[in-house]
C-alpha positions as CSV (number, residue, x, y, z in Angstrom):
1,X,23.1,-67.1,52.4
2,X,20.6,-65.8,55.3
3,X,20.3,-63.0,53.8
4,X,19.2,-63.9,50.2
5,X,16.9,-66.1,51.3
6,X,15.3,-63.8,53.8
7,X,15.2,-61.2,50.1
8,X,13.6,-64.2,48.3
9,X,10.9,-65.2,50.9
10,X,9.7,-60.6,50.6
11,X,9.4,-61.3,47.2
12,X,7.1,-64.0,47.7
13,X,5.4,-62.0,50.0
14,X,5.0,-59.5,47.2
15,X,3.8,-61.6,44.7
16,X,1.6,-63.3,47.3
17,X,-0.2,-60.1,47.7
18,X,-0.3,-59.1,44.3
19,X,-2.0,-62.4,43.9
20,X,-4.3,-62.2,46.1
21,X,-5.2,-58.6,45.4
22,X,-6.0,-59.7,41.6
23,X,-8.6,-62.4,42.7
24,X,-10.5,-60.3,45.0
25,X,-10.5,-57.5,42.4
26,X,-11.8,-59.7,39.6
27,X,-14.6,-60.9,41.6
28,X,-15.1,-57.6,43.0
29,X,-15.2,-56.4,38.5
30,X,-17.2,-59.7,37.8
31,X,-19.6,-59.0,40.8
32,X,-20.1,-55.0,39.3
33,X,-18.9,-54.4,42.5
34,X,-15.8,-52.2,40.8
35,X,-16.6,-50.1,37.3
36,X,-13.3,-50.7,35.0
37,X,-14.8,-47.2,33.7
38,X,-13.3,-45.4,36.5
39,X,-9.6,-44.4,35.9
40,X,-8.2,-45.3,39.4
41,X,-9.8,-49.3,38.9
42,X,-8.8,-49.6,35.7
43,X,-5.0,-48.9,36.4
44,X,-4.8,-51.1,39.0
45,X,-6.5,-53.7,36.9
46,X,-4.3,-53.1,34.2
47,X,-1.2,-52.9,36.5
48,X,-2.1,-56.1,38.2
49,X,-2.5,-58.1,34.7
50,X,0.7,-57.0,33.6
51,X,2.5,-58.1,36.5
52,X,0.8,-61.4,37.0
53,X,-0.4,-62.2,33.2
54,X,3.4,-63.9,32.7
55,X,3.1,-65.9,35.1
56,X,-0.4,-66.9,34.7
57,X,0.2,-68.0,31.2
58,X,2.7,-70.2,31.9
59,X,0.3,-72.2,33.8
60,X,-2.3,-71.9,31.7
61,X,0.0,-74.1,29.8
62,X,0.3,-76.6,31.5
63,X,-2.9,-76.8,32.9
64,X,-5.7,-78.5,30.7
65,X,-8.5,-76.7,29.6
66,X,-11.6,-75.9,32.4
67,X,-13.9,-73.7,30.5
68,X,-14.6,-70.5,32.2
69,X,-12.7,-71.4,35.8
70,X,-9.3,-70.3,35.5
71,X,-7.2,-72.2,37.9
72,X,-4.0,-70.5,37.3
73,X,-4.2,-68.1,40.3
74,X,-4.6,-70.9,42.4
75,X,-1.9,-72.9,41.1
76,X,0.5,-69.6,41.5
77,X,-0.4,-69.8,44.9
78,X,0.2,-73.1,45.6
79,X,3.7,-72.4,44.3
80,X,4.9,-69.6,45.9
81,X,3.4,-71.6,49.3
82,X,6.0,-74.8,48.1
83,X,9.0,-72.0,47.1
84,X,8.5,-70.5,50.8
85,X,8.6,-73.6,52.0
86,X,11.5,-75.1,50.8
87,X,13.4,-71.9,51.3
88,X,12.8,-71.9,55.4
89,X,13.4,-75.5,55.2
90,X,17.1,-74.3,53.7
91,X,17.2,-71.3,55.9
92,X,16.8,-74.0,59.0
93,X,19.5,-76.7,57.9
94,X,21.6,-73.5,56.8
95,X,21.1,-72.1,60.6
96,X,22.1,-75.2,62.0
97,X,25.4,-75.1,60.2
C-alpha cells in the first residue's frame, strides 16, 4: 500500500510541474517573451496542451464562465494539492498500522 501511494504522490509531482510549467510559459507567449514561431517553443507548447488540455476541460466544465481569465489551471492545482493530501494523510494512518 506504501508503495502505491508513494507512485501516486510522483505522479502528482509530475503533473504538478507540468502545471506549473504551462502557466509560466503562457505568460511568458502572452508577454512576447517566447515566439510560438520557433520550433523548440512551439513543441513544448503543443506538448504541454496535449497533456494538460484533458484535464483542463473538465473543469472548464464545471466552472462558470469568467471571460478571458481561465481559472482552470488553478483549480488543477488546488486538486492535485487536496489528492496529495489525503494520500499522506492515508500513508500516515497506514504507517501506524
Amino acid at each position: 500500500m506504501d508503495l502505491l501511494i508513494r507512485i501516486a504522490l510522483l505522479l502528482l509531482d509530475v503533473a504538478w510541474f507540468f502545471a506549473i510549467a504551462h502557466i509560466i510559459m503562457s505568460w511568458l507567449i502572452n508577454f512576447n517573451v517566447l515566439n510560438t514561431g520557433q520550433p523548440i517553443v512551439a513543441s513544448l507548447w503543443d506538448g504541454l496542451n496535449r497533456i494538460l488540455e484533458p484535464a483542463y476541460s473538465r473543469i472548464r466544465q464545471v466552472l462558470p464562465s469568467t471571460g478571458a481569465l481561465d481559472l482552470a489551471p488553478l483549480v488543477f492545482l488546488l486538486a492535485i494539492i487536496i489528492i496529495r493530501m489525503i494520500l499522506q494523510e492515508a500513508a500516515i494512518s497506514a504507517a501506524m498500522r
